[in-house]
N, C-alpha and C positions, 0 to 999 in steps of 0.2 A: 522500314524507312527510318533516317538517323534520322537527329534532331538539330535545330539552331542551340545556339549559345540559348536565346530566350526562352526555346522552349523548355533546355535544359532546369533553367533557372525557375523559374513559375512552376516545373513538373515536382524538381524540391522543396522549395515554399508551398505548394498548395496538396503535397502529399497525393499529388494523382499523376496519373500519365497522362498530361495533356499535349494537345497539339495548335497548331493556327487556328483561331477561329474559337477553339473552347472556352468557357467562362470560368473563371478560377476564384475562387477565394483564397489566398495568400496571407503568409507570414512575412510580415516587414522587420527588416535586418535595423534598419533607422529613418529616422524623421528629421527635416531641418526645414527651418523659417528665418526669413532676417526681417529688419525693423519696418519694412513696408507692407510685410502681410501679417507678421505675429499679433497681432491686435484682432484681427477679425480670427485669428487660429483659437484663443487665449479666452474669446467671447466666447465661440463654442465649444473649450473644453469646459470651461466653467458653468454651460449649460447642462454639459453633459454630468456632472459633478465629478469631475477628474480629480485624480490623485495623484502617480505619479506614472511616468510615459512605460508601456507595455512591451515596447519592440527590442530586440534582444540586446540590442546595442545603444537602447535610450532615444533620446533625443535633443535637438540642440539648436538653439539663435543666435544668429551673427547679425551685429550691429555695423552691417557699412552700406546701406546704401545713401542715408542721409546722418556720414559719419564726419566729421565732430558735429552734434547736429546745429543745425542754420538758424530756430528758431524755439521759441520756448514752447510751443504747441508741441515741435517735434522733440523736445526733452522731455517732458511730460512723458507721453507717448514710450522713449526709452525707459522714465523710472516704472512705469508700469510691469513692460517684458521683465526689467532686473528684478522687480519685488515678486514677479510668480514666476520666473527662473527658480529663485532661491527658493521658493516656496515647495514645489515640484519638483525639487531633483533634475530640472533641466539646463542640459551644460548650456554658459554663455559665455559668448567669444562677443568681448565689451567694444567700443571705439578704437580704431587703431588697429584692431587687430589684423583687418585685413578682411577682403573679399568672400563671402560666402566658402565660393566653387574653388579656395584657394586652400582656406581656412580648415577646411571639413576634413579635406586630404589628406592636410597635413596635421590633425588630429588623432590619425590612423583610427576612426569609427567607422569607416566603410573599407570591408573586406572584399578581396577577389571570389567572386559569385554570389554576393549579397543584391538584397532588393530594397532597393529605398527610394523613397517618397519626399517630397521636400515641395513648401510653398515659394516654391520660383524655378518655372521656366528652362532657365538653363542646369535646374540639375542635372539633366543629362550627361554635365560634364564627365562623372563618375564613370560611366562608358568606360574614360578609358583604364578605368583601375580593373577592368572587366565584371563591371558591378551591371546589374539593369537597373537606372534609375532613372525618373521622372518626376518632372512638374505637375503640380496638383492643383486645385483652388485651395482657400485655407481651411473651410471646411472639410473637405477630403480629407488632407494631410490631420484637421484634430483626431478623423475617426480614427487613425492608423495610430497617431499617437495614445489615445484613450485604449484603443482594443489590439491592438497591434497588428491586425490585419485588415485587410481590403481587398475588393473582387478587382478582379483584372478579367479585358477579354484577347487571349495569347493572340499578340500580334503576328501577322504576316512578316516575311523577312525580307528585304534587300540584302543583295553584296556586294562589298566593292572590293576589287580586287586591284592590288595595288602596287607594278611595275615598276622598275626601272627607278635610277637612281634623281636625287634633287638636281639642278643644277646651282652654280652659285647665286644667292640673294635669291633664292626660290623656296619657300618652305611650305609649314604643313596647313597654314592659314590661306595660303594659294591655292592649295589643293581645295581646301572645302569650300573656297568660293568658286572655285570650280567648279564642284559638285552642285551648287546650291544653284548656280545659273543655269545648269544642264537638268536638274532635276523640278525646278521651280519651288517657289514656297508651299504649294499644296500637294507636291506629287510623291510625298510619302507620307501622307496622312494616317494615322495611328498605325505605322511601321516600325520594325525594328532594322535599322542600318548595321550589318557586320560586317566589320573588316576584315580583311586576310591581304595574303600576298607576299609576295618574295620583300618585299621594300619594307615592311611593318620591324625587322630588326633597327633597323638606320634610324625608325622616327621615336625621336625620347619621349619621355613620359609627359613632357611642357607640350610637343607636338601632339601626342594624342589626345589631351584635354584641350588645346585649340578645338578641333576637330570631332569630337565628341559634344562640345560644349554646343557647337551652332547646326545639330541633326536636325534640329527642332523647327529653325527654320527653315526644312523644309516639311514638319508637319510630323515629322516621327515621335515616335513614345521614349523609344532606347536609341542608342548609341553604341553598342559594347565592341570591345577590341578582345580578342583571345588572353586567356593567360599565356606569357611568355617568359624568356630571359629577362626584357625589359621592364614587367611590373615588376618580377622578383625583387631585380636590384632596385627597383624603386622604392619597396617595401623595405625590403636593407635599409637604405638610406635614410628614414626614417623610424630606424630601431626593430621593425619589423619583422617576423619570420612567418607568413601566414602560406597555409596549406595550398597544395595544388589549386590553382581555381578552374576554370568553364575552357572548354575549346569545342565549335562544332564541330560533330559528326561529317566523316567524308561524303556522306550521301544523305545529309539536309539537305529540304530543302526550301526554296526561295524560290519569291515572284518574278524576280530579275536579276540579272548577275551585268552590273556597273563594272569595266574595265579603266583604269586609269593608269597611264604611263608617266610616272611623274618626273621623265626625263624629257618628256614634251612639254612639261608645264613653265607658263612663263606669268611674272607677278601679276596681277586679276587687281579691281578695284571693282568695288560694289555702291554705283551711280544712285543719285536719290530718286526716288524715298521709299527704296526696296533693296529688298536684302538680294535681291535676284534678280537685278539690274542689273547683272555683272559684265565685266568686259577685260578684254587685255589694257592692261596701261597704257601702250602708245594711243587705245581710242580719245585718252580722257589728258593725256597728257600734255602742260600746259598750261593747265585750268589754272587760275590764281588762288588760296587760299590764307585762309586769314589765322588760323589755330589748328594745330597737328595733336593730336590725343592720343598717348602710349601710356595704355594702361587696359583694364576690365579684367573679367573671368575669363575672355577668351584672350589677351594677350597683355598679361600682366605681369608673367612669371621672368625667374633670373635671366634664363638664356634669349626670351625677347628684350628685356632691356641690355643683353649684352651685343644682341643683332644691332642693335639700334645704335648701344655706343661706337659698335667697331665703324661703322658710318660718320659717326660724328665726331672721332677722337681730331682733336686739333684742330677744327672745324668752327665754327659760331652758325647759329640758324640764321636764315636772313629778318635783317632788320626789321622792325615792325609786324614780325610774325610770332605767336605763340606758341610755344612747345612745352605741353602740361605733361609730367609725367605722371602715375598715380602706382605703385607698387600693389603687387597683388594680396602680399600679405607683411606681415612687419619683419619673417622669418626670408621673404623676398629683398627686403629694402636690408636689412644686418647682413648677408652674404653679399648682395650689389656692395655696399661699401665694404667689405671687404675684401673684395676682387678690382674695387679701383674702378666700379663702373658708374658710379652716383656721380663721385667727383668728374668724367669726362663727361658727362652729361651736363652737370652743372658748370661747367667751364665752356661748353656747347651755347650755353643760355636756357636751359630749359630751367623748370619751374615744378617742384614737387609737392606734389599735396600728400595729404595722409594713406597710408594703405585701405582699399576700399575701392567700392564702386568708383567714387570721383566724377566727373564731368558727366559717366556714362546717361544715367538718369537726369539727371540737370536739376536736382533737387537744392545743387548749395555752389560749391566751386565750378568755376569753369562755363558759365552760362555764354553763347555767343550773342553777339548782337547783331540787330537786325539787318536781314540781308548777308550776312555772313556766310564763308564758309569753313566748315571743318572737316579736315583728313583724320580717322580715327581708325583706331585698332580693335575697336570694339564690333556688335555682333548686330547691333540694329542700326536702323538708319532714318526709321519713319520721322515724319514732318512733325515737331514739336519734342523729339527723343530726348535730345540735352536743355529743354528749359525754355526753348522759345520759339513758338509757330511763326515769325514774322519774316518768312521767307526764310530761310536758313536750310543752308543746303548742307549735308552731313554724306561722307565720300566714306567706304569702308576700305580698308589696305593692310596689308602686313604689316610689323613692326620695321622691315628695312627699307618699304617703300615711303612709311611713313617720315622715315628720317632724311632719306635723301629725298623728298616735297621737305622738309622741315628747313633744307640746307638752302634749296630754291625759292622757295617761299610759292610755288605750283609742284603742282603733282608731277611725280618725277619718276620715270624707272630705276630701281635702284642699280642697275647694272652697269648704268651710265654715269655713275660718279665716283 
């Protein structure tokens, strides 16, 4: 019997021939934390008497979720991580720099078939660099950084296989709300999601980190995408020349095999205050909103803000509506202006914060007020997500649906303007 991409993965880190179900002990390729859990990681390495990070490729904290920080509590907080950063040998990616799942990337520290660990959630993103990675507690993630390994037990696999071409204003943030309403948020519970399919050339490396990034929401550990043409030249593009990485065995196998035709796919919005709320646009279409959010780890990168501009080139949002942009990384926002996509945006009316989280978390910029609602590009939606329980409804949608709601000032198929 072959194997998944994960079984692959874990069977080389943990030097055995494992399969679904076995318990491994593993070698961690890297470690990352940003400034909302590195404090409790940072406690217990310093319990542990840490020195400096074990895993092959180090370890590293990004400073964006509550980035430029809001308060002196949360500056504090910051000179902490910078003073055992420097301390420890671990890389720090400061204020500004941008987005964790953005940041890490584009650092070239995670290699195609590496395993890495990280205290947040949406690591998963790396999936699509065809890496297995996963969110930790911060505890977890110290021990991997102290020892450089951790037990895993080799998850079961889904597939999706994945048809047929986009059509226009339909992309890869569609498809996994797709997924995530069809699958629900518990029905891949410590699974590994793998992609394949005739369509996986067409979706660029911004698409697969959409789509990687939000596996989680429905409960899964991994996310990973085959090595192909497209990490390659991904890896290119960021000076990179790294060796063959993972591809399943033709005769892996998996719990279920998910078919998706993405030439049936039409733009999705994910209703509050679930990520798996989801529906076609014209159910929700209409709704009035009051702030449109284009930005996070799941849609923050050049080719979403350039979805969003070609929407809004010559355009103004409507009146009394807010259009927060937040750049995924600073190497995101220096290419946006230089492709002329800031400036139609900003000529649009929108409003740019720093590279980072941004509004997502609701820790600083961006809070709505009461009874409000917001169109957002981001990956959660739960009651209190951006900063205020007070009824506030939080709508999830692609980056081109987001812009043409941006244009209306209601949710709007993008198709229709």
């Amino acid at each position: 019997m072959g194997k998944t991409i994960t079984e692959k993965v874990l069977s080389k880190h943990s030097e055995t021939d494992c399969h679904a179900g076995d318990i491994v002990v593993a070698s961690v390729d890297f470690c990352m934390a940003q400034d909302g859990t590195s404090k409790l990681m940072i406690e217990e390495l310093a319990a542990l008497g840490f020195a400096t990070p074990k895993p092959l490729r180090g370890a590293a904290i990004v400073l964006d979720h509550s980035s430029p920080s809001p308060s002196a509590e949360v500056s504090r907080i910051h000179s902490v991580i910078k003073d055992f950063s420097a301390k420890h040998a671990i890389e720090l990616h400061d204020v500004g720099e941008g987005v964790c799942h953005q940041v890490v990337p584009e650092s070239g520290r995670v290699l195609p078939g590496d395993l890495v660990v990280g205290a947040d959630s949406h690591t998963c993103t790396y999936g699509a660099l065809n890496a297995c990675s996963t969110g930790m507690g911060s505890a977890d993630v110290a021990a991997a950084v102290h020892t450089g390994k951790l037990w895993f037990r080799v998850p079961e696999a889904l597939k999706v296989d994945i048809s047929g071409g986009f059509k226009d204003r339909v992309s890869a943030k569609d498809l996994i709300l797709r997924l995530v309403g069809d699958v629900r948020a518990d029905g891949a519970t410590y699974k590994s999601l793998e992609f394949s399919g005739e369509t996986l050339p067409s979706i660029n490396m911004d698409g697969r980190m959409t789509i990687s990034n939000m596996v989680v929401e429905m409960g899964a550990k991994f996310g990973p995408f085959p090595f192909d043409a497209v990490t390659s030249s991904w890896y290119a593009s960021i000076g990179l020349n790294p060796a063959a990485g993972v591809t399943a065995d033709d005769d892996a196998s998996y719990v279920r095999t998910i078919d998706v035709d993405a030439s049936d796919l039409v733009p999705k919005v994910a209703r509050p205050d679930r990520v798996d709320n989801v529906c076609d646009v014209s159910e929700c279409a209409g709704t009035e909103i009051d702030q449109v959010f284009l930005g996070t780890c799941t849609n923050g990168r050049l080719s979403d803000l350039a979805a969003a501009a070609d929407i809004l080139k010559g355009r103004r949002v409507k009146k009394g509506l807010r259009l927060i942009v937040a750049p995924a990384s600073r190497s995101v926002l220096m290419r946006s202006i230089e492709a002329g996509i800031v400036s139609q945006l900003l000529a649009a009316g929108a409003v740019f914060v720093s590279p980072g989280c941004g509004p997502c978390v609701g820790t600083h910029a961006g809070v709505p007020s009461d009874g409000e609602r917001v169109l957002s590009t981001a990956n959660r939606n739960f009651s209190g997500r951006m900063g205020n329980n007070n009824d506030v409804e939080i709508y999830l949608a692609s980056p081109e649906t987001a812009a043409a709601s941006a244009l209306e000032g209601r949710i709007t198929d993008p198709r229709e303007v």
